[in-house]
C-alpha angles and dihedrals in degrees: 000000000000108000113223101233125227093247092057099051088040092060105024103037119357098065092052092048088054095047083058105072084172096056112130095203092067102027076067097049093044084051085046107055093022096245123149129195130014103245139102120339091000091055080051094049096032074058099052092048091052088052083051100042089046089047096046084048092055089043098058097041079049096047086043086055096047094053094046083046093047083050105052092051087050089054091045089047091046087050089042087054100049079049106062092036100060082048091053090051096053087039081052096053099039087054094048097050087049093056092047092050083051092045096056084047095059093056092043114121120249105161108314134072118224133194125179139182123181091211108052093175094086096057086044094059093042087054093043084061106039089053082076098059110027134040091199128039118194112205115203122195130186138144088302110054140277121312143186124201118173160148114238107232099263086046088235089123145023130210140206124188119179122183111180125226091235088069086061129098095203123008117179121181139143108263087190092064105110086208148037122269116244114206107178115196139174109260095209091054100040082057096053100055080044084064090065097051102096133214105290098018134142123236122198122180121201140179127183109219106274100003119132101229142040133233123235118187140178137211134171103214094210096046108023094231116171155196152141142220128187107211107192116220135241140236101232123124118221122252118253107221132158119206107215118227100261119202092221116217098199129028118185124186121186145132110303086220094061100040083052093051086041090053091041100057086050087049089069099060100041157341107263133041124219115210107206113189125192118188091192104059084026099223130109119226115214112209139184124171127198132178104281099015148038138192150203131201120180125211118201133191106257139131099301090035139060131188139193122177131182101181150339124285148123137233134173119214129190106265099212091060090050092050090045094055091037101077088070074106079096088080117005110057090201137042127194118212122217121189136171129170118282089353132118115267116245116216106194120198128189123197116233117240096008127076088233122114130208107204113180116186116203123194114233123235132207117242108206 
Protein backbone atom coordinates (compact mmCIF):
# COMPACT_ATOMS: atom_id res chain seq x y z
CA UNK A 1 0.00 0.00 0.00
CA UNK A 2 1.44 3.40 -0.82
CA UNK A 3 1.41 5.74 2.77
CA UNK A 4 0.30 9.20 2.20
CA UNK A 5 3.37 11.32 3.85
CA UNK A 6 2.90 14.51 6.48
CA UNK A 7 4.21 16.87 4.12
CA UNK A 8 1.39 15.88 1.38
CA UNK A 9 -1.62 16.21 3.52
CA UNK A 10 -0.06 19.27 5.05
CA UNK A 11 0.06 21.08 1.58
CA UNK A 12 -2.75 19.35 -0.55
CA UNK A 13 -5.56 18.65 2.05
CA UNK A 14 -4.98 19.52 5.60
CA UNK A 15 -4.75 23.54 5.13
CA UNK A 16 -7.78 23.65 3.40
CA UNK A 17 -9.39 21.69 5.79
CA UNK A 18 -8.21 24.18 8.44
CA UNK A 19 -9.29 27.30 6.49
CA UNK A 20 -12.82 25.56 6.61
CA UNK A 21 -13.94 25.89 10.26
CA UNK A 22 -17.14 24.58 8.95
CA UNK A 23 -15.59 21.14 7.29
CA UNK A 24 -17.43 18.26 8.28
CA UNK A 25 -15.04 16.18 7.74
CA UNK A 26 -12.99 17.64 10.52
CA UNK A 27 -15.57 18.97 12.73
CA UNK A 28 -16.08 14.98 12.96
CA UNK A 29 -12.71 14.13 13.57
CA UNK A 30 -12.18 17.18 16.36
CA UNK A 31 -15.80 15.55 18.12
CA UNK A 32 -14.23 12.45 17.67
CA UNK A 33 -11.19 12.65 19.22
CA UNK A 34 -12.37 15.75 21.64
CA UNK A 35 -10.04 18.22 20.21
CA UNK A 36 -10.93 22.31 20.04
CA UNK A 37 -9.30 24.96 18.10
CA UNK A 38 -6.94 24.73 15.23
CA UNK A 39 -3.60 26.29 16.70
CA UNK A 40 -0.72 25.29 17.88
CA UNK A 41 -0.35 21.72 19.21
CA UNK A 42 -3.57 21.04 18.53
CA UNK A 43 -3.05 22.19 14.40
CA UNK A 44 0.14 19.49 14.83
CA UNK A 45 -2.01 16.79 16.41
CA UNK A 46 -5.54 17.76 14.33
CA UNK A 47 -2.77 16.95 11.55
CA UNK A 48 -1.61 13.54 12.82
CA UNK A 49 -5.60 12.20 13.22
CA UNK A 50 -6.39 13.19 9.70
CA UNK A 51 -2.96 10.91 8.45
CA UNK A 52 -4.73 7.96 10.71
CA UNK A 53 -7.90 8.37 9.82
CA UNK A 54 -6.72 8.57 5.98
CA UNK A 55 -4.63 5.59 6.54
CA UNK A 56 -7.31 3.58 8.40
CA UNK A 57 -9.62 4.67 5.36
CA UNK A 58 -7.08 3.15 2.67
CA UNK A 59 -6.68 0.08 4.90
CA UNK A 60 -10.02 -0.86 5.01
CA UNK A 61 -10.77 -0.24 1.43
CA UNK A 62 -7.51 -2.31 1.19
CA UNK A 63 -8.51 -4.87 3.53
CA UNK A 64 -12.53 -4.76 1.45
CA UNK A 65 -10.45 -5.49 -2.01
CA UNK A 66 -8.44 -8.21 -0.68
CA UNK A 67 -11.42 -10.13 0.59
CA UNK A 68 -13.37 -9.69 -2.59
CA UNK A 69 -10.41 -10.55 -4.02
CA UNK A 70 -9.89 -13.80 -1.45
CA UNK A 71 -13.51 -14.66 -2.55
CA UNK A 72 -13.41 -14.62 -6.05
CA UNK A 73 -10.22 -17.03 -6.14
CA UNK A 74 -12.29 -19.52 -3.60
CA UNK A 75 -15.21 -19.51 -6.13
CA UNK A 76 -12.70 -20.01 -9.14
CA UNK A 77 -10.82 -23.01 -7.02
CA UNK A 78 -14.64 -24.74 -5.97
CA UNK A 79 -15.54 -24.57 -9.64
CA UNK A 80 -12.08 -25.77 -10.47
CA UNK A 81 -12.79 -28.73 -8.13
CA UNK A 82 -16.05 -29.76 -9.38
CA UNK A 83 -14.28 -29.56 -12.33
CA UNK A 84 -11.54 -32.06 -12.08
CA UNK A 85 -13.55 -34.23 -10.33
CA UNK A 86 -16.18 -34.73 -12.79
CA UNK A 87 -13.03 -35.31 -15.25
CA UNK A 88 -11.56 -37.97 -12.80
CA UNK A 89 -14.96 -39.79 -12.71
CA UNK A 90 -15.31 -40.07 -16.25
CA UNK A 91 -11.48 -40.81 -16.35
CA UNK A 92 -12.56 -43.59 -13.59
CA UNK A 93 -15.17 -45.15 -15.60
CA UNK A 94 -13.49 -45.06 -18.94
CA UNK A 95 -10.45 -46.88 -17.24
CA UNK A 96 -12.40 -49.20 -15.77
CA UNK A 97 -14.33 -50.17 -18.78
CA UNK A 98 -11.21 -50.49 -20.48
CA UNK A 99 -9.89 -52.94 -17.97
CA UNK A 100 -12.81 -54.79 -18.07
CA UNK A 101 -12.72 -54.91 -21.67
CA UNK A 102 -8.86 -56.23 -21.05
CA UNK A 103 -9.76 -58.13 -18.88
CA UNK A 104 -12.59 -60.24 -21.25
CA UNK A 105 -9.75 -60.35 -23.78
CA UNK A 106 -7.47 -62.05 -21.65
CA UNK A 107 -9.91 -65.00 -21.07
CA UNK A 108 -10.76 -65.12 -24.34
CA UNK A 109 -10.07 -68.45 -26.01
CA UNK A 110 -7.45 -68.71 -28.53
CA UNK A 111 -6.63 -72.49 -28.75
CA UNK A 112 -6.32 -73.86 -25.12
CA UNK A 113 -8.44 -74.47 -22.72
CA UNK A 114 -7.49 -73.34 -19.09
CA UNK A 115 -8.85 -74.15 -15.73
CA UNK A 116 -7.55 -72.82 -12.51
CA UNK A 117 -8.29 -73.20 -8.61
CA UNK A 118 -6.53 -71.48 -6.17
CA UNK A 119 -7.00 -74.38 -3.68
CA UNK A 120 -5.91 -77.48 -5.30
CA UNK A 121 -6.38 -79.40 -2.32
CA UNK A 122 -10.20 -80.08 -3.05
CA UNK A 123 -9.67 -81.77 -6.66
CA UNK A 124 -6.88 -83.65 -5.11
CA UNK A 125 -9.03 -85.20 -2.56
CA UNK A 126 -12.12 -85.97 -5.32
CA UNK A 127 -9.44 -87.82 -7.45
CA UNK A 128 -7.91 -89.53 -4.43
CA UNK A 129 -11.26 -91.01 -4.06
CA UNK A 130 -12.48 -91.79 -7.57
CA UNK A 131 -8.71 -94.05 -8.32
CA UNK A 132 -10.40 -96.55 -6.24
CA UNK A 133 -13.28 -97.01 -8.25
CA UNK A 134 -12.57 -96.29 -11.49
CA UNK A 135 -9.06 -97.10 -14.13
CA UNK A 136 -10.22 -94.28 -16.64
CA UNK A 137 -11.78 -90.87 -15.78
CA UNK A 138 -13.51 -88.83 -18.73
CA UNK A 139 -13.55 -84.96 -17.98
CA UNK A 140 -16.15 -83.03 -19.80
CA UNK A 141 -16.06 -79.64 -20.01
CA UNK A 142 -18.36 -77.43 -21.31
CA UNK A 143 -19.85 -73.45 -20.42
CA UNK A 144 -20.80 -74.64 -17.24
CA UNK A 145 -18.13 -76.11 -15.67
CA UNK A 146 -16.26 -79.47 -15.51
CA UNK A 147 -18.30 -83.04 -15.05
CA UNK A 148 -17.81 -86.64 -14.53
CA UNK A 149 -20.40 -89.31 -15.33
CA UNK A 150 -19.43 -92.82 -15.05
CA UNK A 151 -19.69 -96.52 -14.43
CA UNK A 152 -17.20 -97.88 -11.63
CA UNK A 153 -15.32 -100.78 -13.16
CA UNK A 154 -17.45 -103.63 -11.80
CA UNK A 155 -20.73 -101.34 -13.01
CA UNK A 156 -22.09 -101.59 -9.30
CA UNK A 157 -22.16 -97.99 -9.11
CA UNK A 158 -22.35 -94.58 -11.21
CA UNK A 159 -21.02 -91.42 -10.49
CA UNK A 160 -21.59 -88.18 -11.16
CA UNK A 161 -19.13 -85.24 -10.15
CA UNK A 162 -20.07 -81.57 -11.13
CA UNK A 163 -17.76 -78.65 -10.38
CA UNK A 164 -19.35 -75.20 -11.66
CA UNK A 165 -17.55 -72.60 -13.59
CA UNK A 166 -18.39 -70.11 -11.16
CA UNK A 167 -15.72 -72.07 -8.41
CA UNK A 168 -13.26 -71.41 -10.71
CA UNK A 169 -10.38 -68.17 -10.74
CA UNK A 170 -9.83 -68.31 -14.28
CA UNK A 171 -11.93 -70.50 -16.64
CA UNK A 172 -11.04 -70.31 -20.60
CA UNK A 173 -13.12 -72.46 -23.31
CA UNK A 174 -14.34 -72.10 -26.63
CA UNK A 175 -18.14 -70.96 -26.44
CA UNK A 176 -18.29 -71.61 -30.13
CA UNK A 177 -17.61 -75.51 -29.58
CA UNK A 178 -21.10 -77.35 -30.51
CA UNK A 179 -20.05 -80.03 -28.10
CA UNK A 180 -18.34 -80.91 -24.81
CA UNK A 181 -15.01 -81.63 -24.65
CA UNK A 182 -14.09 -85.20 -23.56
CA UNK A 183 -10.77 -85.48 -21.99
CA UNK A 184 -10.33 -89.13 -20.94
CA UNK A 185 -7.12 -89.84 -18.10
CA UNK A 186 -5.75 -92.64 -16.07
CA UNK A 187 -6.96 -92.33 -12.74
CA UNK A 188 -4.04 -93.93 -11.21
CA UNK A 189 -1.84 -91.61 -12.85
CA UNK A 190 -3.81 -88.56 -12.52
CA UNK A 191 -3.57 -89.42 -8.82
CA UNK A 192 -0.10 -89.71 -8.75
CA UNK A 193 0.88 -86.16 -10.19
CA UNK A 194 -2.05 -85.06 -7.55
CA UNK A 195 0.48 -86.47 -4.79
CA UNK A 196 2.97 -83.72 -5.63
CA UNK A 197 0.59 -80.84 -5.35
CA UNK A 198 1.17 -79.67 -1.85
CA UNK A 199 -1.27 -78.06 0.95
CA UNK A 200 -2.23 -74.20 -0.48
CA UNK A 201 -1.29 -74.67 -3.90
CA UNK A 202 -2.66 -73.57 -7.10
CA UNK A 203 -3.60 -75.91 -9.81
CA UNK A 204 -4.07 -74.75 -13.38
CA UNK A 205 -5.09 -77.23 -16.25
CA UNK A 206 -4.55 -76.56 -19.22
CA UNK A 207 -5.09 -78.45 -23.48
CA UNK A 208 -4.10 -77.14 -26.37
CA UNK A 209 -7.00 -77.88 -29.26
CA UNK A 210 -6.22 -81.35 -30.66
CA UNK A 211 -3.35 -82.24 -28.52
CA UNK A 212 -3.31 -85.69 -26.83
CA UNK A 213 -2.47 -84.71 -23.26
CA UNK A 214 -3.17 -82.27 -20.81
CA UNK A 215 -0.84 -79.92 -18.57
CA UNK A 216 -1.03 -79.83 -14.85
CA UNK A 217 0.97 -77.26 -13.10
CA UNK A 218 1.65 -76.00 -9.53
CA UNK A 219 2.45 -73.04 -8.02
CA UNK A 220 2.67 -71.95 -4.54
CA UNK A 221 1.44 -67.91 -4.75
CA UNK A 222 3.64 -66.81 -1.65
CA UNK A 223 6.51 -68.42 -2.63
CA UNK A 224 6.33 -68.92 -6.32
CA UNK A 225 6.99 -72.13 -6.17
CA UNK A 226 6.59 -73.99 -9.27
CA UNK A 227 6.21 -77.11 -11.38
CA UNK A 228 4.59 -79.20 -14.49
CA UNK A 229 3.30 -82.51 -15.37
CA UNK A 230 2.29 -83.69 -18.60
CA UNK A 231 -0.52 -86.29 -18.07
CA UNK A 232 -1.14 -88.28 -21.82
CA UNK A 233 -4.99 -89.04 -22.81
CA UNK A 234 -6.82 -91.92 -23.41
CA UNK A 235 -8.96 -93.45 -26.05
CA UNK A 236 -11.68 -94.23 -24.29
CA UNK A 237 -15.46 -92.91 -25.28
CA UNK A 238 -17.81 -91.74 -22.40
CA UNK A 239 -20.97 -93.94 -21.22
CA UNK A 240 -24.12 -92.84 -22.07
CA UNK A 241 -26.32 -93.41 -19.12
CA UNK A 242 -29.66 -91.78 -18.05
CA UNK A 243 -30.57 -91.69 -14.48
CA UNK A 244 -34.15 -92.07 -14.29
CA UNK A 245 -36.25 -89.44 -11.86
CA UNK A 246 -36.66 -91.40 -9.07
CA UNK A 247 -39.79 -90.52 -6.37
CA UNK A 248 -37.71 -91.16 -3.55
CA UNK A 249 -39.51 -92.98 -0.35
CA UNK A 250 -36.95 -92.02 2.33
CA UNK A 251 -34.39 -88.68 2.49
CA UNK A 252 -31.79 -88.49 5.38
CA UNK A 253 -29.81 -85.83 5.95
CA UNK A 254 -27.21 -85.94 8.47
CA UNK A 255 -23.21 -85.16 9.31
CA UNK A 256 -20.85 -87.22 6.71
CA UNK A 257 -18.73 -87.84 9.54
CA UNK A 258 -21.19 -89.55 11.29
CA UNK A 259 -22.87 -91.66 8.26
CA UNK A 260 -18.80 -92.83 7.53
CA UNK A 261 -18.21 -93.94 11.42
CA UNK A 262 -21.52 -95.35 11.29
CA UNK A 263 -20.57 -97.36 8.15
CA UNK A 264 -17.08 -98.20 9.67
CA UNK A 265 -18.11 -99.77 12.73
CA UNK A 266 -20.83 -102.29 10.13
CA UNK A 267 -17.72 -102.94 7.86
CA UNK A 268 -16.25 -104.96 10.55
CA UNK A 269 -19.10 -107.74 10.86
CA UNK A 270 -19.80 -108.23 7.64
CA UNK A 271 -19.90 -107.45 3.90
CA UNK A 272 -23.20 -106.01 3.21
CA UNK A 273 -25.30 -103.60 5.01
CA UNK A 274 -29.53 -103.87 5.36
CA UNK A 275 -31.35 -100.53 5.68
CA UNK A 276 -34.57 -101.25 7.51
CA UNK A 277 -37.03 -98.15 7.56
CA UNK A 278 -39.85 -97.89 9.52
CA UNK A 279 -42.20 -94.88 8.91
CA UNK A 280 -44.04 -95.58 12.09
CA UNK A 281 -41.38 -95.33 14.75
CA UNK A 282 -39.69 -93.10 12.33
CA UNK A 283 -35.80 -94.51 12.71
CA UNK A 284 -33.73 -96.46 10.35
CA UNK A 285 -31.80 -99.43 11.60
CA UNK A 286 -28.69 -99.98 9.99
CA UNK A 287 -27.76 -103.66 9.99
CA UNK A 288 -24.66 -106.08 8.83
CA UNK A 289 -24.42 -109.82 9.73
CA UNK A 290 -21.16 -112.13 9.65
CA UNK A 291 -20.69 -115.21 10.43
CA UNK A 292 -20.46 -115.21 13.95
CA UNK A 293 -21.80 -111.95 14.61
CA UNK A 294 -24.64 -108.97 13.59
CA UNK A 295 -25.25 -105.68 14.28
CA UNK A 296 -27.53 -102.97 14.47
CA UNK A 297 -26.96 -99.34 14.47
CA UNK A 298 -30.16 -96.79 14.73
CA UNK A 299 -30.31 -93.49 13.27
CA UNK A 300 -33.24 -90.61 14.93
CA UNK A 301 -34.39 -87.51 13.85
CA UNK A 302 -32.59 -84.89 16.00
CA UNK A 303 -30.64 -81.65 15.55
CA UNK A 304 -27.70 -83.00 13.23
CA UNK A 305 -30.09 -85.31 11.59
CA UNK A 306 -33.31 -85.18 9.56
CA UNK A 307 -35.32 -87.55 8.58
CA UNK A 308 -38.36 -88.05 6.04
CA UNK A 309 -39.85 -91.08 5.56
CA UNK A 310 -42.86 -92.19 3.08
CA UNK A 311 -43.23 -95.89 3.98
CA UNK A 312 -41.85 -98.95 5.37
CA UNK A 313 -39.06 -101.32 3.43
CA UNK A 314 -36.34 -102.65 3.46
CA UNK A 315 -32.96 -102.77 0.95
CA UNK A 316 -29.51 -104.24 1.31
CA UNK A 317 -26.27 -102.29 -0.41
CA UNK A 318 -22.45 -103.57 -0.84
CA UNK A 319 -20.46 -102.10 2.23
CA UNK A 320 -17.45 -101.67 0.79
CA UNK A 321 -19.04 -99.13 -1.98
CA UNK A 322 -20.69 -97.24 0.67
CA UNK A 323 -17.18 -96.91 2.86
CA UNK A 324 -15.40 -96.08 -0.07
CA UNK A 325 -17.82 -92.98 -1.02
CA UNK A 326 -18.16 -92.20 2.13
CA UNK A 327 -15.02 -90.53 2.78
CA UNK A 328 -16.13 -87.82 0.69
CA UNK A 329 -16.38 -86.41 4.62
CA UNK A 330 -12.90 -85.02 3.52
CA UNK A 331 -14.62 -82.42 1.86
CA UNK A 332 -18.44 -82.28 2.31
CA UNK A 333 -19.34 -82.03 6.08
CA UNK A 334 -22.99 -83.39 5.32
CA UNK A 335 -24.48 -85.98 3.24
CA UNK A 336 -28.18 -86.36 2.37
CA UNK A 337 -29.60 -90.09 1.81
CA UNK A 338 -32.17 -90.85 -0.74
CA UNK A 339 -33.96 -94.55 -0.87
CA UNK A 340 -36.55 -95.94 -2.52
CA UNK A 341 -37.56 -99.58 -2.70
CA UNK A 342 -35.60 -101.81 -4.95
CA UNK A 343 -33.70 -98.65 -6.26
CA UNK A 344 -30.53 -97.79 -6.17
CA UNK A 345 -29.46 -95.49 -2.96
CA UNK A 346 -28.22 -91.65 -3.84
CA UNK A 347 -25.26 -90.19 -1.54
CA UNK A 348 -25.18 -86.53 -2.21
CA UNK A 349 -22.16 -84.56 -1.33
CA UNK A 350 -21.78 -81.20 -1.34
CA UNK A 351 -18.51 -79.58 -1.33
CA UNK A 352 -17.96 -77.07 1.29
CA UNK A 353 -17.25 -73.93 0.29
CA UNK A 354 -17.94 -74.56 -3.61
CA UNK A 355 -21.51 -74.88 -5.43
CA UNK A 356 -20.23 -78.44 -7.00
CA UNK A 357 -21.81 -81.69 -6.03
CA UNK A 358 -20.25 -85.31 -5.93
CA UNK A 359 -23.64 -88.16 -6.30
CA UNK A 360 -22.59 -91.68 -6.24
CA UNK A 361 -25.66 -94.54 -6.98
CA UNK A 362 -25.13 -97.62 -5.80
CA UNK A 363 -27.24 -100.71 -6.88
CA UNK A 364 -28.69 -102.65 -4.04
CA UNK A 365 -28.13 -106.24 -3.62
CA UNK A 366 -30.36 -109.21 -1.76
CA UNK A 367 -28.69 -111.04 1.22
CA UNK A 368 -30.13 -114.30 1.45
Amino acid sequence: MGWISKKVVEKNYTEELLKKKKCSELKKICENKKINGYRGKKKNKLIELILEEQEYKELKEEQKNLEEEVKINEKDKIEESEETEETEEEESEYDESEYEESDDDKYNFNGTTIICLKDGNIFKKIIDLLKEVLDVGILIINEDGISLESLDSSHVSFIQMLLNKDDFDKFVFDKKREEDLHLSVSMKSLSNILKCLNNGEQITISHEEGDNKIKWEFQNLDTNAYKSFNLNLIDQDAHDINIPKANYQCRIKTLSSEFQNLLKNLAYIGDYVKIDISKSKNKIDFKSTGIDSDACIRMIKNDYTKLKLAKDFISSFSIDYLTKYAKSSTFSSKVSIFLKEGAPILLEYKIDNLSGVMKFYIAPKSVE
